[in-house]
N, C-alpha and C positions, 0 to 999 in steps of 0.2 A: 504494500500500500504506500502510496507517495504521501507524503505531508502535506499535500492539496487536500488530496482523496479523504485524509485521514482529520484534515480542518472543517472540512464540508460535511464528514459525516457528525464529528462534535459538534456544530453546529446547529444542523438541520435538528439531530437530536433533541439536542436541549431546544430548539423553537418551536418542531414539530410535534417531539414526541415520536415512537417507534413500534406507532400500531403502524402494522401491513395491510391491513386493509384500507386505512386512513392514505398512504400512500402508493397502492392503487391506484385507489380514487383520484389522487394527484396526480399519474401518471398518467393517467387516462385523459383529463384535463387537460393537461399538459402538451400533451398528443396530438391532441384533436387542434389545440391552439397556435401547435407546430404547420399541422396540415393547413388549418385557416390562413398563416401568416404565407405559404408556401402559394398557396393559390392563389392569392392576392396579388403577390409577387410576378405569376406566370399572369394577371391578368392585367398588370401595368399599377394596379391600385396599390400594393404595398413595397416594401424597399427589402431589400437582400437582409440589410443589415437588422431588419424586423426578424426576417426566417434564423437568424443567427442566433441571435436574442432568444426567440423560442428553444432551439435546439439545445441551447445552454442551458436552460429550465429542464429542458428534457435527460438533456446527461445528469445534473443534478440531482434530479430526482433518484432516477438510476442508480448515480454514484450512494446515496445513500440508502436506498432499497439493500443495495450489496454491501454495505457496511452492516447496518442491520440483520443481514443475515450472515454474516462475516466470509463474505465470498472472495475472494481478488480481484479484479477486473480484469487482469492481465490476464489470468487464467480464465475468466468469463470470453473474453475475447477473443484468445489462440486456442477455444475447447470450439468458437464458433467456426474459425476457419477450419480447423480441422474437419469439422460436419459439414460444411461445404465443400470440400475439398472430396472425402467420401461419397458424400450424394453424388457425385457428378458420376462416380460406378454404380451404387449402392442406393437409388433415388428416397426410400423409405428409411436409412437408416437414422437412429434416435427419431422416428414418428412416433406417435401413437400407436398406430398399427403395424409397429416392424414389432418383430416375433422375439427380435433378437435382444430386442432391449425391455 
Protein backbone atom coordinates (compact mmCIF):
# COMPACT_ATOMS: atom_id res chain seq x y z
CA UNK A 1 0.00 0.00 0.00
CA UNK A 2 1.43 3.60 -0.84
CA UNK A 3 1.19 6.36 1.74
CA UNK A 4 -1.44 7.84 -0.69
CA UNK A 5 -3.56 4.75 -0.65
CA UNK A 6 -2.95 4.32 2.92
CA UNK A 7 -3.93 8.43 3.78
CA UNK A 8 -7.00 8.13 1.71
CA UNK A 9 -8.10 5.05 3.29
CA UNK A 10 -7.52 6.88 7.14
CA UNK A 11 -9.33 9.33 5.87
CA UNK A 12 -12.37 8.40 4.19
CA UNK A 13 -12.54 6.03 7.35
CA UNK A 14 -12.63 8.31 9.98
CA UNK A 15 -15.26 10.79 7.59
CA UNK A 16 -17.14 7.89 6.08
CA UNK A 17 -17.17 5.28 8.39
CA UNK A 18 -16.45 1.52 6.82
CA UNK A 19 -19.98 0.10 6.22
CA UNK A 20 -19.79 -1.67 2.73
CA UNK A 21 -22.71 -1.22 1.94
CA UNK A 22 -22.63 2.46 2.69
CA UNK A 23 -19.80 2.55 0.08
CA UNK A 24 -21.44 0.61 -2.57
CA UNK A 25 -23.85 2.84 -2.52
CA UNK A 26 -21.17 5.52 -3.14
CA UNK A 27 -19.61 3.61 -5.64
CA UNK A 28 -22.56 3.36 -7.58
CA UNK A 29 -23.13 7.19 -7.21
CA UNK A 30 -20.10 7.75 -8.07
CA UNK A 31 -20.25 5.63 -11.35
CA UNK A 32 -23.06 6.74 -12.75
CA UNK A 33 -21.79 10.49 -12.13
CA UNK A 34 -18.46 9.30 -13.97
CA UNK A 35 -20.65 8.12 -16.98
CA UNK A 36 -22.95 11.56 -16.73
CA UNK A 37 -19.65 13.65 -16.68
CA UNK A 38 -18.34 11.33 -19.71
CA UNK A 39 -21.26 11.82 -21.93
CA UNK A 40 -21.59 15.27 -21.47
CA UNK A 41 -18.16 15.56 -22.46
CA UNK A 42 -18.66 13.29 -25.91
CA UNK A 43 -21.79 15.67 -26.39
CA UNK A 44 -19.70 19.17 -26.28
CA UNK A 45 -21.62 20.00 -22.86
CA UNK A 46 -19.07 19.16 -20.28
CA UNK A 47 -15.13 19.42 -20.07
CA UNK A 48 -12.45 16.44 -19.89
CA UNK A 49 -11.34 17.82 -16.81
CA UNK A 50 -15.19 17.21 -15.38
CA UNK A 51 -14.66 13.34 -16.56
CA UNK A 52 -11.30 13.46 -14.49
CA UNK A 53 -12.72 14.87 -11.42
CA UNK A 54 -15.23 12.10 -11.48
CA UNK A 55 -12.99 9.40 -12.04
CA UNK A 56 -10.94 10.50 -9.12
CA UNK A 57 -14.04 10.00 -6.89
CA UNK A 58 -14.40 6.90 -8.45
CA UNK A 59 -10.75 5.56 -7.76
CA UNK A 60 -11.20 6.93 -4.30
CA UNK A 61 -13.88 5.28 -3.58
CA UNK A 62 -12.36 2.03 -4.66
CA UNK A 63 -9.08 2.85 -3.06
CA UNK A 64 -10.97 2.73 0.10
CA UNK A 65 -13.59 -0.19 -0.48
CA UNK A 66 -9.93 -2.01 -0.78
CA UNK A 67 -8.57 -0.61 2.27
CA UNK A 68 -11.59 -1.75 4.06
CA UNK A 69 -11.30 -4.92 3.10
CA UNK A 70 -7.46 -4.91 3.39
CA UNK A 71 -6.87 -5.87 -0.29
CA UNK A 72 -3.73 -4.35 -2.29
CA UNK A 73 -4.42 -2.66 -5.27
CA UNK A 74 -1.46 -3.61 -6.82
CA UNK A 75 -2.49 -7.10 -6.55
CA UNK A 76 -6.38 -6.20 -7.36
CA UNK A 77 -4.81 -4.97 -10.60
CA UNK A 78 -2.06 -7.53 -11.86
CA UNK A 79 -4.97 -10.40 -10.53
CA UNK A 80 -7.13 -8.40 -13.22
CA UNK A 81 -4.66 -8.42 -16.13
CA UNK A 82 -3.89 -11.67 -15.53
CA UNK A 83 -7.82 -12.76 -16.05
CA UNK A 84 -7.77 -10.83 -19.03
CA UNK A 85 -4.98 -12.16 -20.40
CA UNK A 86 -6.49 -15.86 -19.65
CA UNK A 87 -9.98 -15.20 -21.04
CA UNK A 88 -8.41 -14.29 -24.33
CA UNK A 89 -7.88 -18.75 -24.38
CA UNK A 90 -10.14 -19.57 -21.49
CA UNK A 91 -13.31 -16.94 -22.27
CA UNK A 92 -15.38 -18.12 -18.95
CA UNK A 93 -12.49 -18.35 -16.65
CA UNK A 94 -13.14 -16.64 -12.88
CA UNK A 95 -17.03 -16.30 -14.28
CA UNK A 96 -19.78 -17.28 -12.47
CA UNK A 97 -20.34 -20.19 -14.44
CA UNK A 98 -16.72 -21.51 -15.02
CA UNK A 99 -16.77 -24.92 -13.40
CA UNK A 100 -13.23 -24.38 -12.49
CA UNK A 101 -13.47 -21.72 -10.11
Amino acid sequence: MTPTEKLAIDIFSNRYGTNLNSRFEKLKEESDELIEAYNDYMLGDGTYEHVIDELGDVKAVLTHISGILQIDQDKLLLDAIIKSEVRQHIPNFKRKNDPST
